[in-house]
mmCIF file of the C-alpha atoms, coordinates in Angstrom:
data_MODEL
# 
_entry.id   MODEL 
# 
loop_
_atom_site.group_PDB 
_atom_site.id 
_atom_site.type_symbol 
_atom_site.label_atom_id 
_atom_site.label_alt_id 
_atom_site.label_comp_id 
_atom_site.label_asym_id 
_atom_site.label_entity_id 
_atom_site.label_seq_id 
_atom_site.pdbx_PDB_ins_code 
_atom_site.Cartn_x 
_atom_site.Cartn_y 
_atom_site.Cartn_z 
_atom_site.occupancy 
_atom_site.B_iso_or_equiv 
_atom_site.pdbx_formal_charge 
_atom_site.auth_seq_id 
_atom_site.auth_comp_id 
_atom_site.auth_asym_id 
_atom_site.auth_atom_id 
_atom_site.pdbx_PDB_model_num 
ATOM 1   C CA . UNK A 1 1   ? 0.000   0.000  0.000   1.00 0.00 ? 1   UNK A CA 1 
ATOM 2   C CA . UNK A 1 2   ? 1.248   3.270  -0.726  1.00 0.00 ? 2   UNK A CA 1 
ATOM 3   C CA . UNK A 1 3   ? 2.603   5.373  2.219   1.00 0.00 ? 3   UNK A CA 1 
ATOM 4   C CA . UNK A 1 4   ? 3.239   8.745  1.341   1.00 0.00 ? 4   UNK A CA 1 
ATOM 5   C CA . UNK A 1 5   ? 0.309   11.579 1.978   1.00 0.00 ? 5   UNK A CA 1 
ATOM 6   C CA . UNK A 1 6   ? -0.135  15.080 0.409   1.00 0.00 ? 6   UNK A CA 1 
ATOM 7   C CA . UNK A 1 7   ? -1.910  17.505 2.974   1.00 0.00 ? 7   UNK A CA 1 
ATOM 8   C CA . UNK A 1 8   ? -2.490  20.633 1.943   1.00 0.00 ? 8   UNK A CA 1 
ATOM 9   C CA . UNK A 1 9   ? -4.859  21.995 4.615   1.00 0.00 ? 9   UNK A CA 1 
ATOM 10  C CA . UNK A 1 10  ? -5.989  21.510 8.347   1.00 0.00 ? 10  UNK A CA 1 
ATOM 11  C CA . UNK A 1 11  ? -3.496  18.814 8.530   1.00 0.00 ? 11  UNK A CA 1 
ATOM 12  C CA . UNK A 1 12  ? -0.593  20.549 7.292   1.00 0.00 ? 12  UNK A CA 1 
ATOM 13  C CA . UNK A 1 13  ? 2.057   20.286 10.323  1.00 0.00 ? 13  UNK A CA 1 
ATOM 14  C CA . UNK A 1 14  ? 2.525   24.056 10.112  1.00 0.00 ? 14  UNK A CA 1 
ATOM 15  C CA . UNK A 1 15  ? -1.145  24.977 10.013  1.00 0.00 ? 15  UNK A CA 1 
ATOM 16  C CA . UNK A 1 16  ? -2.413  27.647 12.958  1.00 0.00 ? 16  UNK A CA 1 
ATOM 17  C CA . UNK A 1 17  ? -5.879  27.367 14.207  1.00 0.00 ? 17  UNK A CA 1 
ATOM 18  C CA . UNK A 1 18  ? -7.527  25.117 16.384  1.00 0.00 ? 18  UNK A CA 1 
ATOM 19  C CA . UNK A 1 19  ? -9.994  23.420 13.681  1.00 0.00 ? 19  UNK A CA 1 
ATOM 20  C CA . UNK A 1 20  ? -8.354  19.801 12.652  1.00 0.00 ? 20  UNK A CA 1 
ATOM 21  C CA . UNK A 1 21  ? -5.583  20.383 16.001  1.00 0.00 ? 21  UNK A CA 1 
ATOM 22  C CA . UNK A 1 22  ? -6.108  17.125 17.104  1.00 0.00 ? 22  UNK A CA 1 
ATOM 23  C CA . UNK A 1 23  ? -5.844  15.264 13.890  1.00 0.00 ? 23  UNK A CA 1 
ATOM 24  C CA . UNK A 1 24  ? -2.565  17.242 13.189  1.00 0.00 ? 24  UNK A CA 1 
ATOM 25  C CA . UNK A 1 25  ? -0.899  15.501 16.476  1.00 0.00 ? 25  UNK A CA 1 
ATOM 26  C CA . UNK A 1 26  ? -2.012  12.095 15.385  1.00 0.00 ? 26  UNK A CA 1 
ATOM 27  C CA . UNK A 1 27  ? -1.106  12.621 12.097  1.00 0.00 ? 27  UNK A CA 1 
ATOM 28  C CA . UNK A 1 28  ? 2.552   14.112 13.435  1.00 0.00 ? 28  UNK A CA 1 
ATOM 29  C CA . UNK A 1 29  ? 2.898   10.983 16.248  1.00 0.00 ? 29  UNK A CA 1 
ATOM 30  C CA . UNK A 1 30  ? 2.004   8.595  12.525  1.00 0.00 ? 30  UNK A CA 1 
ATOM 31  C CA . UNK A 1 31  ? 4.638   9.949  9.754   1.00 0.00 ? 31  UNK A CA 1 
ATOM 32  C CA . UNK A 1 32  ? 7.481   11.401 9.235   1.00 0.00 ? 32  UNK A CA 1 
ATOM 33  C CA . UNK A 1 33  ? 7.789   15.025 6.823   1.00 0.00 ? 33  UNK A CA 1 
ATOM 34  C CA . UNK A 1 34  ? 9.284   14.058 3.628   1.00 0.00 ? 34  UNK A CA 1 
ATOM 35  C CA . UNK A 1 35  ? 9.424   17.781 2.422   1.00 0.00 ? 35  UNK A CA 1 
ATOM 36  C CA . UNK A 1 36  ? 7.178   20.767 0.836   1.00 0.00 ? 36  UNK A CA 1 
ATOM 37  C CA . UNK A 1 37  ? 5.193   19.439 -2.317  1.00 0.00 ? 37  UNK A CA 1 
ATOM 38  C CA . UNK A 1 38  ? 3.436   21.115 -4.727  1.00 0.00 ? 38  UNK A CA 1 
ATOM 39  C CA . UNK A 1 39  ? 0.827   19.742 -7.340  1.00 0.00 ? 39  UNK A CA 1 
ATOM 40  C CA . UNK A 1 40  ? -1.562  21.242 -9.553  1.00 0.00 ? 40  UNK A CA 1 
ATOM 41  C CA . UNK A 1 41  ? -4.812  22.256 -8.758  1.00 0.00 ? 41  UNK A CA 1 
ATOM 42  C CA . UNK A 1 42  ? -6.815  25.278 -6.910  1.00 0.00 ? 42  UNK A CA 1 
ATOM 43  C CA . UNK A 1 43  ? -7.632  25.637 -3.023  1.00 0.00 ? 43  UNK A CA 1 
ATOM 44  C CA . UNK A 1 44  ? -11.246 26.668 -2.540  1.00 0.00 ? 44  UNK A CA 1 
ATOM 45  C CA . UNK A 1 45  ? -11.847 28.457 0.854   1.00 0.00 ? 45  UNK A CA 1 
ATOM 46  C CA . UNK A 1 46  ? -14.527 26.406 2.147   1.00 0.00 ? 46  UNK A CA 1 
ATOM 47  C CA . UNK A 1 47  ? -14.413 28.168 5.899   1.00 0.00 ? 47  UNK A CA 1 
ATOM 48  C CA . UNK A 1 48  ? -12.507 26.215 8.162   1.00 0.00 ? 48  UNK A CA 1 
ATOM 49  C CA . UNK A 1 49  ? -10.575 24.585 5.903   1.00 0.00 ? 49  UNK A CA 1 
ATOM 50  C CA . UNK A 1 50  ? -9.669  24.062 2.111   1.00 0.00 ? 50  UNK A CA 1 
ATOM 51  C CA . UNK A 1 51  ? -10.734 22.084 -0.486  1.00 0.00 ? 51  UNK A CA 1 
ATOM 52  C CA . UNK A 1 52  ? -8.740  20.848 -3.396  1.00 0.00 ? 52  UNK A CA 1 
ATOM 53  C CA . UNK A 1 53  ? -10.199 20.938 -6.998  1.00 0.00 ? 53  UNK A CA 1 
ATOM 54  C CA . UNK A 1 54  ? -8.505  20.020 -10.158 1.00 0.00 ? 54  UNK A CA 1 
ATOM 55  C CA . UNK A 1 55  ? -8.074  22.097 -12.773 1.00 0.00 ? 55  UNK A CA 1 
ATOM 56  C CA . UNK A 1 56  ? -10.420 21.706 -15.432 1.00 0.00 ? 56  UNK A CA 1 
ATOM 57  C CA . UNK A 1 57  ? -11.391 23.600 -19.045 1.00 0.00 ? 57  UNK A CA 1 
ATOM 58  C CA . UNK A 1 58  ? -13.639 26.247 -17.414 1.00 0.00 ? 58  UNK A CA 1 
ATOM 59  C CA . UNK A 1 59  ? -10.945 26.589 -14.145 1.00 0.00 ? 59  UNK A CA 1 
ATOM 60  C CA . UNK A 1 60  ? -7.489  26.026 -15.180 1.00 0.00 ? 60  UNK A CA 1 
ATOM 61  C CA . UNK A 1 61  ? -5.063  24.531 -12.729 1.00 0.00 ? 61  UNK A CA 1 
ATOM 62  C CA . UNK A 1 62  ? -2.847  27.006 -10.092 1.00 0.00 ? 62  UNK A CA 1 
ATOM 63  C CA . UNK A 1 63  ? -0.291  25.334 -7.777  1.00 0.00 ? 63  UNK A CA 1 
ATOM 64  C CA . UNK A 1 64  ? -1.636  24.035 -4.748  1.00 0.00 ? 64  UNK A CA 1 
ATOM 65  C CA . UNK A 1 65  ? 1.757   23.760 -1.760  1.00 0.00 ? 65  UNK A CA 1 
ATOM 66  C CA . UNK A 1 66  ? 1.829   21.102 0.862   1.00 0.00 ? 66  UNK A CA 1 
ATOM 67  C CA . UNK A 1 67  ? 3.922   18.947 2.648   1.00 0.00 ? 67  UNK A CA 1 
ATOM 68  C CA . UNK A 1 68  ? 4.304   15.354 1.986   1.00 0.00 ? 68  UNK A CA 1 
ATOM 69  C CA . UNK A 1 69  ? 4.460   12.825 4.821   1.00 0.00 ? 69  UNK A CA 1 
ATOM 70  C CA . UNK A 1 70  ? 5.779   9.365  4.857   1.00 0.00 ? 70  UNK A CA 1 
ATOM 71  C CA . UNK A 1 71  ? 2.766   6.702  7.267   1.00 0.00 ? 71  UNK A CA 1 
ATOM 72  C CA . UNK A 1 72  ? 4.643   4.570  9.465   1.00 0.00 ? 72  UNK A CA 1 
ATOM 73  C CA . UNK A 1 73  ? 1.220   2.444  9.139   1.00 0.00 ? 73  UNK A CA 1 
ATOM 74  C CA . UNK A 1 74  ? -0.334  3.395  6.312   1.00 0.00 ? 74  UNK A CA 1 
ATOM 75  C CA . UNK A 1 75  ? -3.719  1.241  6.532   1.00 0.00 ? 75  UNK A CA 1 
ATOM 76  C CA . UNK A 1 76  ? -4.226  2.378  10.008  1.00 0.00 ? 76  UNK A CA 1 
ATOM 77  C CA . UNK A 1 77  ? -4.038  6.261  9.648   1.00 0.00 ? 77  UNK A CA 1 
ATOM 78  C CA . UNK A 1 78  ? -5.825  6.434  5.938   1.00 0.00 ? 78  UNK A CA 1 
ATOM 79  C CA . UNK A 1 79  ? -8.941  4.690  7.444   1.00 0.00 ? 79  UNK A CA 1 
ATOM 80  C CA . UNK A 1 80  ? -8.974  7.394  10.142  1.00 0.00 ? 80  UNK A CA 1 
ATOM 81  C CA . UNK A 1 81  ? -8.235  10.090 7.685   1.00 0.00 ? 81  UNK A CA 1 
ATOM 82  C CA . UNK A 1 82  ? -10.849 8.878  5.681   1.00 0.00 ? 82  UNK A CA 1 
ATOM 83  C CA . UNK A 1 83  ? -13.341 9.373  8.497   1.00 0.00 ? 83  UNK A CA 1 
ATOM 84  C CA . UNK A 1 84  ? -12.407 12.525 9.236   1.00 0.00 ? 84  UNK A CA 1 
ATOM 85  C CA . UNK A 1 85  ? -12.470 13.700 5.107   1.00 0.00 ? 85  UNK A CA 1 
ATOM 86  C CA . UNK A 1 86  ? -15.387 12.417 4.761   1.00 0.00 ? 86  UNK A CA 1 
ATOM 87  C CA . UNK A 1 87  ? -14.180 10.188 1.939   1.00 0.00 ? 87  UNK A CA 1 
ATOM 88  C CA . UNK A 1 88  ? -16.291 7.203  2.340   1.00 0.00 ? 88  UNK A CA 1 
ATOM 89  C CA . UNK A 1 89  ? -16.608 6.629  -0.930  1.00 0.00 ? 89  UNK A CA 1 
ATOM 90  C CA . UNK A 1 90  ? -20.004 6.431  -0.954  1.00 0.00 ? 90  UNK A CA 1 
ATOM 91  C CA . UNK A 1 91  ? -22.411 9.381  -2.539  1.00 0.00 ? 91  UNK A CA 1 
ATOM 92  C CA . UNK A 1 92  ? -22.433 11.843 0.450   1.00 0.00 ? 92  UNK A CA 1 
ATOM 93  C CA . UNK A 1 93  ? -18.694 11.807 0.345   1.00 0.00 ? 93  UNK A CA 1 
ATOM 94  C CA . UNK A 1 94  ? -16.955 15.128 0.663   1.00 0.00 ? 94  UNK A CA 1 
ATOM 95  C CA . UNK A 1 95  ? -13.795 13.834 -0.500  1.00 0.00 ? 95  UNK A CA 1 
ATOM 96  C CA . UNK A 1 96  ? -11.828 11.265 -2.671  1.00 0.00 ? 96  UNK A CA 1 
ATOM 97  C CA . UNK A 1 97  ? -8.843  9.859  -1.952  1.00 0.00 ? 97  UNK A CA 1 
ATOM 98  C CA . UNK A 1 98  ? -6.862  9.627  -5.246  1.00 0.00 ? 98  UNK A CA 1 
ATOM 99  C CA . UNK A 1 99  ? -3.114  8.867  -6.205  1.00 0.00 ? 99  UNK A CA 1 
ATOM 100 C CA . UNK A 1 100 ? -1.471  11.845 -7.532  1.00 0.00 ? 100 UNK A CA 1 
ATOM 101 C CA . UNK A 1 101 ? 2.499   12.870 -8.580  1.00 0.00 ? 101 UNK A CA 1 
ATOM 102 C CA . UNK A 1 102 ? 3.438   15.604 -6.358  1.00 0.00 ? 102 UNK A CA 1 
ATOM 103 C CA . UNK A 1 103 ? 6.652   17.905 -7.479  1.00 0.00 ? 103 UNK A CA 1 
ATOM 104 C CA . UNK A 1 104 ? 8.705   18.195 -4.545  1.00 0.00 ? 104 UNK A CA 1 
ATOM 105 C CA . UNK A 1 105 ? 10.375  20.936 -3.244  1.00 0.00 ? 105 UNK A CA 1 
ATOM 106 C CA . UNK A 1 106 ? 13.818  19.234 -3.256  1.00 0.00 ? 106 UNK A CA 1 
ATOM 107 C CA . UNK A 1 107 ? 13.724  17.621 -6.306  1.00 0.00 ? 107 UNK A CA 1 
ATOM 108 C CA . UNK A 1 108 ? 11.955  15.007 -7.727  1.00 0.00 ? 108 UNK A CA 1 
ATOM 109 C CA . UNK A 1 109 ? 8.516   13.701 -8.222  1.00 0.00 ? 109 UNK A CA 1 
ATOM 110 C CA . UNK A 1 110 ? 6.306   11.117 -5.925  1.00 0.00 ? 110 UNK A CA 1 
ATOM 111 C CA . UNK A 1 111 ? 3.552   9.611  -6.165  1.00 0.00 ? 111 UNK A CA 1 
ATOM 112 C CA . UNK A 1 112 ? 0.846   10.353 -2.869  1.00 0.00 ? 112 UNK A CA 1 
ATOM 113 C CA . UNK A 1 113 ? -2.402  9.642  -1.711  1.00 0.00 ? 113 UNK A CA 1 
ATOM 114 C CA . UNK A 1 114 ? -4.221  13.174 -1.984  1.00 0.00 ? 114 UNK A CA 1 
ATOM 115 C CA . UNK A 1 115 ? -7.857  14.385 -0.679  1.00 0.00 ? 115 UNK A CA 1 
ATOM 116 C CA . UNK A 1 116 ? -9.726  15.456 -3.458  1.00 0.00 ? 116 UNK A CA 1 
ATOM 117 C CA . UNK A 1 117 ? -12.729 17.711 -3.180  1.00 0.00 ? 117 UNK A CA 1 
ATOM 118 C CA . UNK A 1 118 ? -15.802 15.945 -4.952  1.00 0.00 ? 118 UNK A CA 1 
ATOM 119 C CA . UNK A 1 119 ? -17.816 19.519 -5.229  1.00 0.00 ? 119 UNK A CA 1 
ATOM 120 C CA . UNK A 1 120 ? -17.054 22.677 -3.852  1.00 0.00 ? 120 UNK A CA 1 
ATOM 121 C CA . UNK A 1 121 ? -19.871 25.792 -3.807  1.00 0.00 ? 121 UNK A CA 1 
ATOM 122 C CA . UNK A 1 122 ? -20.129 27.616 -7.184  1.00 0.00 ? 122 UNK A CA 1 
ATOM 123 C CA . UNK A 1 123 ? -17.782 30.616 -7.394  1.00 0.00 ? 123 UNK A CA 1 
ATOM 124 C CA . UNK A 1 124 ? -16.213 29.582 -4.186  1.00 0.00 ? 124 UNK A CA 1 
ATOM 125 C CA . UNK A 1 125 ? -13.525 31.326 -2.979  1.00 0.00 ? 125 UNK A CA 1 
ATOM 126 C CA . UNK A 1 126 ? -9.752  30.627 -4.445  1.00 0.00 ? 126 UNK A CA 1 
ATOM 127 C CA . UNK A 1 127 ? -6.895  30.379 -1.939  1.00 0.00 ? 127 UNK A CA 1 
ATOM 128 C CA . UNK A 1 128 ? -4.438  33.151 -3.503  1.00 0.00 ? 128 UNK A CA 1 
ATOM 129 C CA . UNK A 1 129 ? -1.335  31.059 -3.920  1.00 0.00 ? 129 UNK A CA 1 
ATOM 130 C CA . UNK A 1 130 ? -2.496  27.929 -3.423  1.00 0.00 ? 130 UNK A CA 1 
ATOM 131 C CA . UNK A 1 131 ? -1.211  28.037 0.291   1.00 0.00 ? 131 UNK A CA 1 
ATOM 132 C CA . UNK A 1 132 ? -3.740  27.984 3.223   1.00 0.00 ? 132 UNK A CA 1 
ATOM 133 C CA . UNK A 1 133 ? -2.588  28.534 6.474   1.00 0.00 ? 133 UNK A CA 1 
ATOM 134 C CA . UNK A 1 134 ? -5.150  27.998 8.875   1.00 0.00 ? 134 UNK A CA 1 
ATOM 135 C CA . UNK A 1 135 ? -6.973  30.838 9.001   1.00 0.00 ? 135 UNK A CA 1 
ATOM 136 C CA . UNK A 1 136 ? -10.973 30.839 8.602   1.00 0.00 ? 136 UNK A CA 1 
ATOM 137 C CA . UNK A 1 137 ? -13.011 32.911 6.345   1.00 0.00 ? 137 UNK A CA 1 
ATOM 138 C CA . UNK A 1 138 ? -16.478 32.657 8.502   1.00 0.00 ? 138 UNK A CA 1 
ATOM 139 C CA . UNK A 1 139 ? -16.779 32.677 11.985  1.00 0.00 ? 139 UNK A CA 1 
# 
């Protein structure tokens, strides 16, 4: 099973705010940082945290920056993860979970396991630069 993550919002080991803290710690105590990442895509503010959309005819791709983390037991911490992004698969899912090549920051490419946004609001709003960092649009 693959073991390398992209996270590119409220579990991003540098991200402030209290929404997704605990998650972050597990997630921190269950990999190791391999190094900033970016892939293509476009960060839609969806309040307390970001959702990741591919690019598209209509919406061309930005760069979307994360950090890519290496699961010391992979099967274990995706089934939590998948709990908390609602990516059950099923129709009311919020998220997919999808293998995509990341571009690290050092060099190279890798292949990760990245959450996916399955819809996002209509004219929702873009992250500028791709990079969230905690903060929360709505109260």
């Amino acid at each position: 099973m693959l073991a390398i993550l992209f996270v590119y919002g409220s579990l991003r080991p540098d991200c402030g705010g209290d929404f997704g803290e605990g998650q972050r710690r597990r997630l921190a105590r269950e990999s190791t940082i391999v190094g900033e990442a970016t892939l293509h895509g476009r960060l839609i503010d969806l309040g307390h945290y970001p959702g990741l959309v591919e690019g598209d005819e209509i919406h061309p791709s930005g760069v979307v920056h994360g950090v890519v983390l290496a699961l010391s037991t992979p099967a274990t911490t995706l089934a939590w993860l998948d709990d908390y992004e609602a990516a059950s698969g099923g129709g009311d899912a919020e998220y997919d979970r999808l293998v995509r090549r990341v571009s690290l920051a050092s060099g190279g490419e890798r292949e990760a396991w990245v959450y996916v946004s399955r819809s996002v609001p209509e004219g929702g709003p873009v992250v500028a630069g791709g990079r969230w960092n905690g903060r929360t649009s709505r109260a």
